[in-house]
N, C-alpha and C positions, 0 to 999 in steps of 0.2 A: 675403368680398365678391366675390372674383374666380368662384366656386363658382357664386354667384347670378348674377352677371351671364350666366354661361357655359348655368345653365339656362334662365336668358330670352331668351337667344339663340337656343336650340335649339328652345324653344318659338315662338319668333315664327318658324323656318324650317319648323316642321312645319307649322303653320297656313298658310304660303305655297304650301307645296306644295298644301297638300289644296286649297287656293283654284285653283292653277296647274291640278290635274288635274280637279275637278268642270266646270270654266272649257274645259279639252280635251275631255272627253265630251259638253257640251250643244252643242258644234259639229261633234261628229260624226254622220254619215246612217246611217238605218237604225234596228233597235230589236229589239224581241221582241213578238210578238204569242199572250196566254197568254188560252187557254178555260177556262173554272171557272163549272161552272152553267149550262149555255148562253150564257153571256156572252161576249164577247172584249176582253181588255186590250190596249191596245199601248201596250208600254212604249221609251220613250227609252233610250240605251244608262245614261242617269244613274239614270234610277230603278231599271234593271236592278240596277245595281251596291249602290243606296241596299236595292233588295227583298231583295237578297243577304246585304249585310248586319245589316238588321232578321232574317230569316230565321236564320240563323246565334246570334245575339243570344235570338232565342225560343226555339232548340231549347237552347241554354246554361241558360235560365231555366227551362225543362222537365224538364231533366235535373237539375236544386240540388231544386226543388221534388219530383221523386222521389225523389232522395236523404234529402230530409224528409220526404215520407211516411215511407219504409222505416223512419228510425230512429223515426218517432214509432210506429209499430205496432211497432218490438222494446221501447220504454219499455213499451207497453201489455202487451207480455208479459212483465213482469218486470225488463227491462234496465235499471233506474238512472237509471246513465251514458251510455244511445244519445244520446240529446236533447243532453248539455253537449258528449262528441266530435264530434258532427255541427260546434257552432259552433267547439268549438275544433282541427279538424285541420287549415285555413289556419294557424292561428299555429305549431302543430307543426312543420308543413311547412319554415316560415321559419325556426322555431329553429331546428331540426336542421339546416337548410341552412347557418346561421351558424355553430351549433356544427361541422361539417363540414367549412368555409372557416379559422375557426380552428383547426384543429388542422395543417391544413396547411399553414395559416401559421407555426406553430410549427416544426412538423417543418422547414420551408426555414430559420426565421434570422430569421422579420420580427417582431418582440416586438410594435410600435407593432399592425401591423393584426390579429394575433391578439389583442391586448388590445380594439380595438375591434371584433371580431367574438365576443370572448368577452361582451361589455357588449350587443350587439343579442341573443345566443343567451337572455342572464338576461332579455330583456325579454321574449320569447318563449314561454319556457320555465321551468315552475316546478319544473325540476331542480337545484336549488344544488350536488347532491351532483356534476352535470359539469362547471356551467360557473362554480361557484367552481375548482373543481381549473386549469380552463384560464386563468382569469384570475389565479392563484397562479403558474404558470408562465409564463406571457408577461411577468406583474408581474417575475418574477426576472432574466428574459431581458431587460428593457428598463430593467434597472437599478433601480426601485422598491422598494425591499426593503420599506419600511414597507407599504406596498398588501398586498408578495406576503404578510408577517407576516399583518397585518390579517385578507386572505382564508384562510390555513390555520388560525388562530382559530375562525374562525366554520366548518369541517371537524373543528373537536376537538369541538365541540358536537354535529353529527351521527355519531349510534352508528356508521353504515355508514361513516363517513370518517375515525371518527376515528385509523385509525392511520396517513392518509395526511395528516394534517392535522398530529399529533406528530412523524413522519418529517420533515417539511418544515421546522418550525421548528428542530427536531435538527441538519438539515444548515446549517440561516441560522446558528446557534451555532458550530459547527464551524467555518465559514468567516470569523469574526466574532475565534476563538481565545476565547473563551467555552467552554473545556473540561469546568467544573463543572458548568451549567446541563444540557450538552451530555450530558454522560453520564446526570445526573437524567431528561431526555426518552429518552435510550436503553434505561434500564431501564424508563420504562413503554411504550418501543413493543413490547421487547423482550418486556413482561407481555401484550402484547394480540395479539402472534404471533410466540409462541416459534423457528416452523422459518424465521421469513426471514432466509436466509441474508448480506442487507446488514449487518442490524440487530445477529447475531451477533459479525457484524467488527467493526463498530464501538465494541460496548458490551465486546467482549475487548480492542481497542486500548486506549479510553480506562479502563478498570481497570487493564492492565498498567500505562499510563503511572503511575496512582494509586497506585501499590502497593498495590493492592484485590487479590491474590492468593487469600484464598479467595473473592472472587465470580467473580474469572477462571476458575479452576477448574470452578466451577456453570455456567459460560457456557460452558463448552469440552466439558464433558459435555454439554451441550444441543446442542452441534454433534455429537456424536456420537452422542447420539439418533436427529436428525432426518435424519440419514445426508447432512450436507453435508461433513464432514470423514474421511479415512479413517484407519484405527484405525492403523496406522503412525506416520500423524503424528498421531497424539493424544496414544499414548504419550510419543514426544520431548516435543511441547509442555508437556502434563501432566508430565513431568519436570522442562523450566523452571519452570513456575509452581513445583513445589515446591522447587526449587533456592532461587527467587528468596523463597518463604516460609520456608525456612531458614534464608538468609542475616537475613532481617528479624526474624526467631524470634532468631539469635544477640547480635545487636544491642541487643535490648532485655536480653538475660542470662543468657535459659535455655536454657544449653546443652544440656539432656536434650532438650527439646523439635529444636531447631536440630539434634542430632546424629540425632533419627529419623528430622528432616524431608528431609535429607542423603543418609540411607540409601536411603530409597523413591524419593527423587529418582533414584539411581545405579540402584536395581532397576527403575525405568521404564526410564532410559537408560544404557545402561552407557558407548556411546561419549560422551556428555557429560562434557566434559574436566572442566569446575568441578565436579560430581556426584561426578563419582570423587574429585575429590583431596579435598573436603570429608570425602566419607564413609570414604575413608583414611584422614584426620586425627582423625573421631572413632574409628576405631579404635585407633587408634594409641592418645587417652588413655584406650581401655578396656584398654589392654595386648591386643588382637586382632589382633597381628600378620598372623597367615595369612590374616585375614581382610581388611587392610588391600593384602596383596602381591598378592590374587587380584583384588580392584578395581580396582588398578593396572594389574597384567599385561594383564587384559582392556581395559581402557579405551588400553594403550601395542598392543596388536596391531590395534587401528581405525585409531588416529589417534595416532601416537609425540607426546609435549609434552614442553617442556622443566618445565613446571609437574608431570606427572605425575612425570618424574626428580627433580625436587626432593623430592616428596612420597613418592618411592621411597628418599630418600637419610636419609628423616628417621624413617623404621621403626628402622634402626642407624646412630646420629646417633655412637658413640663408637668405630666400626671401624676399622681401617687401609686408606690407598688403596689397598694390594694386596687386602686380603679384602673391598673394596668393589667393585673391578673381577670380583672371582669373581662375588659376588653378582649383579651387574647384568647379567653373563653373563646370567642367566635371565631377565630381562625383556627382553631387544631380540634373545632368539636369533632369534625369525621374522620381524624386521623390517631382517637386518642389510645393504639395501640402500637402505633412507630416509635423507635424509640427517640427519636429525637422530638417528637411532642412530648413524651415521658421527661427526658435532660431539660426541655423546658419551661414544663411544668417546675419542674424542681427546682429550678436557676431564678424564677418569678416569687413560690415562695420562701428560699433564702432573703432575696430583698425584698420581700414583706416582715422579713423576719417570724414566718409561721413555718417552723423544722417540720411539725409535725404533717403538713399538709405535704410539704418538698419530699419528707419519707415516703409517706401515700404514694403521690405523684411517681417516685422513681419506682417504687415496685422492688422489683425483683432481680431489675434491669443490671444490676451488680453483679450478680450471680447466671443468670442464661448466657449474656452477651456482654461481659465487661468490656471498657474501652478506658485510657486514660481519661479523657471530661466525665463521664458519667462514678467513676470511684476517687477520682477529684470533690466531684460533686457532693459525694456520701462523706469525704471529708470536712467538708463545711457544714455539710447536717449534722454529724458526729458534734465539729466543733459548738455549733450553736443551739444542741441540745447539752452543752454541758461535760461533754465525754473529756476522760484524762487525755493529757498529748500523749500516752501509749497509742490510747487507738487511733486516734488522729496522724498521728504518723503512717501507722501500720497502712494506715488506706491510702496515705499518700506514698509511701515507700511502695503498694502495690501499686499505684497507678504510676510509677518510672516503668516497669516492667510488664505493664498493660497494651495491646495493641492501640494505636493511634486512634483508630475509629475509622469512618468515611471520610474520603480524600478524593483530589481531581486526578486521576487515573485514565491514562491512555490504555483504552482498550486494543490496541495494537501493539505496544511496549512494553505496560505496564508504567509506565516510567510515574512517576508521584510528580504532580504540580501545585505548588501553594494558591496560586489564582486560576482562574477558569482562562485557557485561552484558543482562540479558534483555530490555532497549529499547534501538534506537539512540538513542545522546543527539542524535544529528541529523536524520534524518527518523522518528522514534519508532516505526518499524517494530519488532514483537514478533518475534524468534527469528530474526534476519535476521545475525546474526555469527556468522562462517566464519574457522577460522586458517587462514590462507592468506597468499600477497604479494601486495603489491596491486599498483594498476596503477603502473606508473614513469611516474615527470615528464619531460617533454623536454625541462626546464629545467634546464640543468647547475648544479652545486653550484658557491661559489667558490673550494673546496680541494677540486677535484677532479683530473682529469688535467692540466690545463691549468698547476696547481699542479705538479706532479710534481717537473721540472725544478729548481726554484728549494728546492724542500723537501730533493730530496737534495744537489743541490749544496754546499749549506751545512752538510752533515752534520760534515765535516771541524773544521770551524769552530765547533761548539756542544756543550755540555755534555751529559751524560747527564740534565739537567732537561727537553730537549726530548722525549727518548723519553718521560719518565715525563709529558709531558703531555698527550702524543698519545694515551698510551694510557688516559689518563682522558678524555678526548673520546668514543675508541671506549667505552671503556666505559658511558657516560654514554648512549651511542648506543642500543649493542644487547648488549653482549657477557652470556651469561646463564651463570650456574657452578650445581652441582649442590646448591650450598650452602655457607655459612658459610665452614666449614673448608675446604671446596676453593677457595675466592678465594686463604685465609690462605698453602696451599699454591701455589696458582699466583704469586703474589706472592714467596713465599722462595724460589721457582724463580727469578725473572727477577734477583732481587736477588743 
């Protein structure tokens, strides 16, 4: 209402005016005086302006009416469509102009006036294929989802649109947490244009989530087709999925299948920590020892784990600590400044029951880069060189309030994972866990330093029960042993 009023406003001041100025010119002196034919006019300054513009008004009419000539003489030779563009290139003009206005309405942030500039461009213009697409996204931007559905619909129906029309409703899915639907629409945009590199990500994300492993694979090759992924990391990735199809392979039973699928996974990646130790382990029940030691070796010179020493420990699972510390000589000779060949070193001679070699071994590593296992560690050394339960506490009461160490950490989240797994179970990013430490809290523990005090104080005072609880806490924590029988011996050590 206020719209109308405000044009009737402006209309009754334009009419005042042109009243106000015809009303100024027939009271002013003087005129124009114009020959045509022998004749002489003289004109008032009002008709001047009135001949002006009649004048102006006829040569406008002269020019449309040539412009129809021309198209009706190019109909006449052949042209169709001269005659329908001649009337329709005003409406063109406007739709374009609206579609024009809306798009850069869109592009600032204004949803309301690109939706009504997308709605004047459809009246205009009998392009659906533009100004449904702009009215689909204004509709999203202004909150409307059902509209923006509605209009990507009627884009699946058009061949030229249609994979900008399943895109759209893919992502309204997606955002919706409609995962199922969401991948169904990914696979066929992913069928109507294989190299778009969006479409790729998304139909690998939501498979991996699926455990759809061999369609991940087909889709990760298509990424490597269309040369949007490079061959580096295709292989890694391509090593996950078959990691991840191995483990799914073992699950169901068949270990022959699960133990090949293992293999190839490792021969894609060797530094893939889970790859190797799998494909150790089916060696291992093929009796392939050497073949199990060179998996390992390799996989311990990229990246030392304490999972690969276990899976190194279980080649000769019936050996003595002394001719198991020979052995593993050979696995951490090139790595023997990580600290995790340092932790175990020292975890090998605990159950040797040789402290002083375990001291050697750990170094300094308590002091540069402490971590709960490795000041765990120094308390079992403490213990089985004979130390009072003061200090033996004190190093275990520091390792409650020690950083955990290296962990499976999503490098997109951060998020901390106990096991290796080829989705984060929190932002379900694929192949995004890194062993690494993660980041620390600023938020102190409540048996941490602050603790110290009051823990050792009372040492005097309390039984050999609290040692053995402490250290089931840290253990419970982090502390990781090479296997089985080296617990059993660390444990007749401290006892």
């Amino acid at each position: 209402m206020l719209w109308s009023l405000l044009k009737a406003l402006v209309f009754v001041a334009i009419i005042a005016a042109l009243a106000l100025g015809a009303g100024y010119l027939m009271e002013m002196d003087g005129g124009a005086l114009v020959t045509m034919g022998g004749r002489e006019y003289a004109l008032s300054p009002l008709k001047l302006v009135l001949a002006v513009i009649v004048l102006i008004i006829a040569l406008w009419i002269v020019l449309k009416l040539l412009s129809l000539l021309i198209a009706t003489l190019r109909f006449i030779n052949g042209d169709e469509t001269a005659i329908s563009r001649y009337f329709s290139k005003n409406r063109e003009r406007k739709g374009y102009q609206a579609l024009s206005e809306g798009m850069m309405a869109l592009a600032s942030g204004d949803g309301s006036s690109a939706l009504s500039k997308a709605a004047k461009a459809e009246k205009y213009l009998a392009k659906p294929e533009l100004t449904n697409l702009l009215t689909a996204q204004a509709a999203e931007m202004t909150g409307d989802r059902r509209k923006a559905e509605e209009t990507y619909k009627k884009l699946v129906q058009n061949e030229a649109t249609r994979f900008v029309g399943v895109r759209g409703i893919m992502k309204q899915k997606l955002a919706e947490g409609d995962t199922d639907t969401a991948l169904q629409l990914a696979e066929r945009a992913f069928a109507l244009k294989p190299k778009h590199e969006e479409t790729q990500d998304i139909l690998l994300k939501l498979q991996a989530q699926g455990e759809d492993w061999a369609g991940a694979r087909k889709t990760l090759t298509a990424k490597l087709k269309s040369g949007s992924l490079p061959r580096d990391v295709h292989k890694r990735r391509e090593a996950v999925l078959a990691l991840s199809q191995a483990a799914g392979v073992l699950n169901d039973g068949n270990d022959i299948e699960a133990r090949e699928a293992a293999i190839e996974a490792n021969r894609l990646s060797p530094d893939l920590i889970p790859a190797a130790v799998i494909a150790a382990k089916s060696y291992i029940s093929q009796d392939k020892k050497r073949y199990a030691t060179r998996v390992l070796k390799k996989a311990w010179d990229v990246q030392p784990h304490p999972e690969l020493a276990a899976a190194y420990a279980a080649i000769e699972p019936d050996e003595t600590p002394a001719a198991r510390v020979k052995r593993f000589d050979k696995l951490v000779k090139s790595t023997l400044d990580h600290p995790e060949t340092k932790m175990l070193k020292a975890e090998l001679g605990i159950a040797a029951e040789d402290f002083p070699a375990a001291r050697r071994a750990l170094g300094d590593l308590v002091d540069t880069a402490p971590d709960a296992r490795s000041v765990t560690i120094m308390a079992a050394i403490e213990r089985g060189e004979g130390a009072s339960d003061a200090v033996v506490r004190g190093w275990l009461t520091k390792a409650l309030n020690a950083p955990r160490g290296p962990q499976w950490v999503c490098d997109a989240c951060n998020n901390i994972h106990a096991e290796w797994e080829p989705v984060c179970a929190n932002c379900a990013s694929f192949d995004t866990l890194s062993w690494k430490s993660p980041p620390q809290s600023e938020i102190a523990s409540p048996t941490g330093v602050a603790m110290l005090p009051l823990i050792v104080g009372a040492i005097e005072d309390k039984s050999d029960d609290l040692v053995e609880d402490v250290v089931e806490v840290v253990a419970s924590e982090e502390v990781e042993v090479v296997d089985a029988e080296l617990v059993k011996d660390t444990e007749k050590t401290k006892a």
